[in-house]
C-alpha positions as CSV (number, residue, x, y, z in Angstrom):
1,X,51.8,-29.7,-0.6
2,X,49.4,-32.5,-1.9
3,X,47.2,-31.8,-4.5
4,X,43.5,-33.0,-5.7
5,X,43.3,-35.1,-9.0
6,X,41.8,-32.8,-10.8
7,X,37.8,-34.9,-11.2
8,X,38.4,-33.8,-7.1
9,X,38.7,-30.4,-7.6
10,X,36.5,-28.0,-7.0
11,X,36.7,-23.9,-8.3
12,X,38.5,-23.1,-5.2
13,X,41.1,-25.4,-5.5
14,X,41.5,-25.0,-8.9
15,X,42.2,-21.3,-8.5
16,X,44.3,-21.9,-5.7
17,X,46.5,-24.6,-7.9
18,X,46.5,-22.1,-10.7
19,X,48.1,-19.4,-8.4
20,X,50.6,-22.1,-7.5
21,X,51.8,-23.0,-10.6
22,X,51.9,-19.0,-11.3
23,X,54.7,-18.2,-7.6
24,X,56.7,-21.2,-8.9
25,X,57.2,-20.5,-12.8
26,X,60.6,-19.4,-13.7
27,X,61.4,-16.0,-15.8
28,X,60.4,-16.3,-19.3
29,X,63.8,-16.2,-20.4
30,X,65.5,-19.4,-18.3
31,X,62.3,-20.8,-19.5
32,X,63.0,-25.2,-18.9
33,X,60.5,-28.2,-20.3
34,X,58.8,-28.2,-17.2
35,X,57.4,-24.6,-17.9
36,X,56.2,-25.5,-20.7
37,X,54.1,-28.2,-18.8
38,X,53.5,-26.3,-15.9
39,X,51.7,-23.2,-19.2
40,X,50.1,-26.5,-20.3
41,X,48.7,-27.3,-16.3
42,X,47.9,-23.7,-15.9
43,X,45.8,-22.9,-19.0
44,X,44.1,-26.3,-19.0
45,X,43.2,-25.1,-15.3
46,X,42.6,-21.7,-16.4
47,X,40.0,-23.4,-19.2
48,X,38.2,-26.0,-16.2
49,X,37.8,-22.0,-14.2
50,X,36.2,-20.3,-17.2
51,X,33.9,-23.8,-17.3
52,X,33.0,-23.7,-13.8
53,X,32.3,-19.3,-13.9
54,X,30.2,-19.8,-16.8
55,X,28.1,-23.6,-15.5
56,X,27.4,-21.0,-12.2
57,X,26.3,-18.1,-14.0
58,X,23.9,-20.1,-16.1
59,X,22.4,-21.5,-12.8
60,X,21.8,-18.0,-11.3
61,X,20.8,-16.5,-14.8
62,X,18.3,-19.8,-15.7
63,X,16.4,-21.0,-12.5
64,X,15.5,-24.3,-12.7
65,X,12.5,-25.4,-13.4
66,X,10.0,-26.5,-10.5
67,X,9.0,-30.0,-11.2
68,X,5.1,-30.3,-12.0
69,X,2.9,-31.9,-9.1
70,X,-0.3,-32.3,-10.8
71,X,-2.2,-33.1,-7.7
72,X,-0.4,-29.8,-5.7
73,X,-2.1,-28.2,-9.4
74,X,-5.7,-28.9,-8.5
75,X,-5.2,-28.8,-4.9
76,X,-4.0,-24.7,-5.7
77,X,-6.7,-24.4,-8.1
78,X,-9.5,-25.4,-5.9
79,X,-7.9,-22.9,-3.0
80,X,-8.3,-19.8,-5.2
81,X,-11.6,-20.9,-6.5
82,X,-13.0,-20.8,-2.7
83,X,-11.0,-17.9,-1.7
84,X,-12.6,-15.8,-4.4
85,X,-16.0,-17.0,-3.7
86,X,-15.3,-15.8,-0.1
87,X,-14.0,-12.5,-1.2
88,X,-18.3,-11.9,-2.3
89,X,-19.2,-13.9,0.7
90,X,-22.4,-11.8,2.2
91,X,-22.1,-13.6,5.4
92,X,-18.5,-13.1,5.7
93,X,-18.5,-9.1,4.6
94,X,-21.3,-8.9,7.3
95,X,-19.4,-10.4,10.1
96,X,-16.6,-8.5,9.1
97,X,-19.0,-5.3,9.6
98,X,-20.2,-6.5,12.5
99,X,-16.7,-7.1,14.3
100,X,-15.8,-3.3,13.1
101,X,-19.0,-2.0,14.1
102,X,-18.4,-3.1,17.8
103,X,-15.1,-1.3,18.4
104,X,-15.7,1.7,20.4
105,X,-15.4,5.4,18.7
106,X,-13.4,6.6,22.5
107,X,-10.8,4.4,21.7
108,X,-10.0,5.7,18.3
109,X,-10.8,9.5,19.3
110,X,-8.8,8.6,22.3
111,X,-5.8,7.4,20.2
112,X,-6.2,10.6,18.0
113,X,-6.5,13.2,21.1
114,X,-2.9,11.9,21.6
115,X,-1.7,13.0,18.0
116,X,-2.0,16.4,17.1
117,X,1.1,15.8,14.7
118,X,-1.3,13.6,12.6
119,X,-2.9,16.9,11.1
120,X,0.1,17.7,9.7
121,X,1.0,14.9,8.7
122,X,-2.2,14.9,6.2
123,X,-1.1,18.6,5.4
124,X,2.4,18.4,4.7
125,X,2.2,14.7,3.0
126,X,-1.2,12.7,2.2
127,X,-2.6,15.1,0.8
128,X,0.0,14.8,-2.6
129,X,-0.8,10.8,-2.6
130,X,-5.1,10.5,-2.4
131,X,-8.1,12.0,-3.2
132,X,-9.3,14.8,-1.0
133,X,-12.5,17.0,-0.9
134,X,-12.8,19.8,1.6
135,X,-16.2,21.2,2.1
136,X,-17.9,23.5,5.0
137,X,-21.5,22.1,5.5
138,X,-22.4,24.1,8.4
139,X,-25.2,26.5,8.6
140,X,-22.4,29.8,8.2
141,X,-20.8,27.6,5.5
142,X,-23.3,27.4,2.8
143,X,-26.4,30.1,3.4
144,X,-28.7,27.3,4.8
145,X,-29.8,29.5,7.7
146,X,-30.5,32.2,5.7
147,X,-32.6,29.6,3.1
148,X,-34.3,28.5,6.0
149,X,-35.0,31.9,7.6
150,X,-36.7,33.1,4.1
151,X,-38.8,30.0,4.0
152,X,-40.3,30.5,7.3
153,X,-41.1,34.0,6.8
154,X,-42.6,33.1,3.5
155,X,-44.5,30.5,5.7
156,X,-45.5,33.2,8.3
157,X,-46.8,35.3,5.6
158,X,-49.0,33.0,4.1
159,X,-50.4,31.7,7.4
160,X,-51.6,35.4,8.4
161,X,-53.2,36.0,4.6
162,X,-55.1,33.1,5.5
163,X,-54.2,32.0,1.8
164,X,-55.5,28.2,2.2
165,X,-54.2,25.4,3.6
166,X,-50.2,25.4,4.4
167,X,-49.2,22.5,2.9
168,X,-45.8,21.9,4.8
169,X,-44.2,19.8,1.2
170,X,-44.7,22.8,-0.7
171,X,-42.2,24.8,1.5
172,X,-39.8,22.3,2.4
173,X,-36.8,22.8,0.9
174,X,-33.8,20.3,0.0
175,X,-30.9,20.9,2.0
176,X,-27.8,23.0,0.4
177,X,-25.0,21.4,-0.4
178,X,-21.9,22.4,1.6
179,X,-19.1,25.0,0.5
180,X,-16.7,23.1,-1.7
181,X,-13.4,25.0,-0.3
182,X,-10.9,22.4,-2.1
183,X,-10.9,19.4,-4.0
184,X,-7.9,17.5,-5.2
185,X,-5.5,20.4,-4.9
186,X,-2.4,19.9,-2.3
187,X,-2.5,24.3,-2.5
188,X,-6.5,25.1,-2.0
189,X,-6.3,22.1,0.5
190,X,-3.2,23.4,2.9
191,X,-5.1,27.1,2.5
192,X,-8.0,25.2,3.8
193,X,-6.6,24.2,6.4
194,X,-4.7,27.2,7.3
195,X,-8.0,29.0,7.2
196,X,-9.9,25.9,9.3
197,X,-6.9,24.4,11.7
198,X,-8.8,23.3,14.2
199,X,-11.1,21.0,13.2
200,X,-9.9,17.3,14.7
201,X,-11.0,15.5,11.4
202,X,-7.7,16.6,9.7
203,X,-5.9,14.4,12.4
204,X,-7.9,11.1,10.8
205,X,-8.2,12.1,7.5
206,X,-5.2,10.1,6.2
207,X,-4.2,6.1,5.8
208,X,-4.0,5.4,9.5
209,X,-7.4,5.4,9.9
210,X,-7.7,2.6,7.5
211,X,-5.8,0.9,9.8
212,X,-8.2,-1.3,12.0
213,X,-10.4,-1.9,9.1
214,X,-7.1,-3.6,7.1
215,X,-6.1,-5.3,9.8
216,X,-9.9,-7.0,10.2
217,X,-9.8,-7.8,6.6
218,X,-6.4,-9.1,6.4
219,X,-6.9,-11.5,8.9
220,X,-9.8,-12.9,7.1
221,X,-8.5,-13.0,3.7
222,X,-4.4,-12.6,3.5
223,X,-3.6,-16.0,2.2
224,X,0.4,-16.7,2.1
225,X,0.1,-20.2,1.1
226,X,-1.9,-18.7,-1.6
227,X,0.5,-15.3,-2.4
228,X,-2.3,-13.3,-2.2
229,X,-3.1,-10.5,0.3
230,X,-5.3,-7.4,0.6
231,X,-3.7,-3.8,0.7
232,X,-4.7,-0.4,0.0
233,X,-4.1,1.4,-3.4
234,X,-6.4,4.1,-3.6
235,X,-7.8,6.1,-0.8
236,X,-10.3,9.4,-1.1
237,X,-11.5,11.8,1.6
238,X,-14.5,14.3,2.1
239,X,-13.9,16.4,5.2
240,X,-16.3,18.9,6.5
241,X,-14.6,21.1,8.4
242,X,-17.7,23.3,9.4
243,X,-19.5,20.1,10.8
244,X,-15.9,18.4,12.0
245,X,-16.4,14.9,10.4
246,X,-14.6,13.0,7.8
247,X,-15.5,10.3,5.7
248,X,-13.2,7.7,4.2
């Protein structure tokens, strides 16, 4: 079989002249001249191997250098310079609103209706990985009937002593805040929900309801030519189950 000089050789032949030598070489103990050469052949090989393992370790270990393009350098620099200023764009956050704005509530609620797994799906796992607050701001929820019921009989009252004028700021009264049931607590906010299951906020309280608003966003600012993108790392919820909304 022909053989390479060796400055043709690559690894591969190397190796494959090294085994070779190996099949061919008599026993050690009829040992002849020529298997002294053909150790000499095989460990010079053997040392060329070890050269070539070690030059291609050191180019997967050290990656080369990228050569320095000065006028790619400024071009780069004034990219990012302009994408941040867009980032606290007015105009562009407000047609960004805008375009969300127009997409029809039906078609999300619609989505949704189709999904009743998606309330477990907040139960059983989003509610370990964000920030949620469970409240009850209906009327039953937090006494505001019965607030409001004692105010008007305390305005009833003083409209038949004839007691002056009834001036309608002195007995209005701010709003209660709704029942906190859970906050921030994977245990209150299952019991929550086991005690409210029907509510259809708990189908869009998780991170696919971010999902239009991403995808608007992303298309105005994911950059790849720039490696920069926009993603969500930290989400928080309020749901009122008593008045069946969520915000996000």
């Amino acid at each position: 079989m022909a053989t390479l000089p060796p400055d043709h050789q690559d690894g591969l032949d190397s190796l494959l002249h090294e085994l070779a030598v190996v099949q061919t070489q008599p026993p050690a103990a009829t040992a002849s001249p020529r298997t002294t050469t053909s150790t000499r052949r095989r460990t010079s090989t053997q040392e060329d191997w070890d050269d070539w393992e070690q030059e291609s370790a050191d180019k997967v270990t050290r990656p080369r250098r990228p050569t320095i393009d000065e006028t790619q350098i400024v071009f780069y620099q004034k990219e990012l310079r302009e994408y941040i200023q867009d980032l606290a764009d007015p105009f562009i956050l407000q047609e960004i609103e805008t375009h969300l704005a127009n997409k029809p509530y039906a078609s999300l609620a619609k989505y949704y209706e189709g999904k009743p797994e998606m309330a477990k799906y907040t139960v059983d796992h989003e509610v370990t990985r964000m920030a949620y607050r469970i409240v009850d701001g209906s009327a039953e929820g937090n006494g505001a009937s019965a607030a409001a019921a004692g105010a008007a009989a305390a305005d009833d009252a003083g409209a038949t002593d004839g007691g002056g004028s009834n001036n309608s700021s002195s007995s209005t009264i701010p709003p209660s805040p709704p029942l906190l049931l859970a906050e921030n607590d994977p245990l209150s906010i299952r019991a929550a929900h086991a005690s409210h299951p029907h509510p259809f906020s708990w189908r869009l309280a998780n991170q696919s309801l971010f999902a239009e608003i991403l995808q608007e966003i992303q298309q105005r600012f994911i950059r790849g030519d720039l490696e920069v993108g926009v993603v969500s790392k930290d989400s928080r919820f309020v749901l009122d189950v008593g008045k069946d909304c969520v915000e996000g």
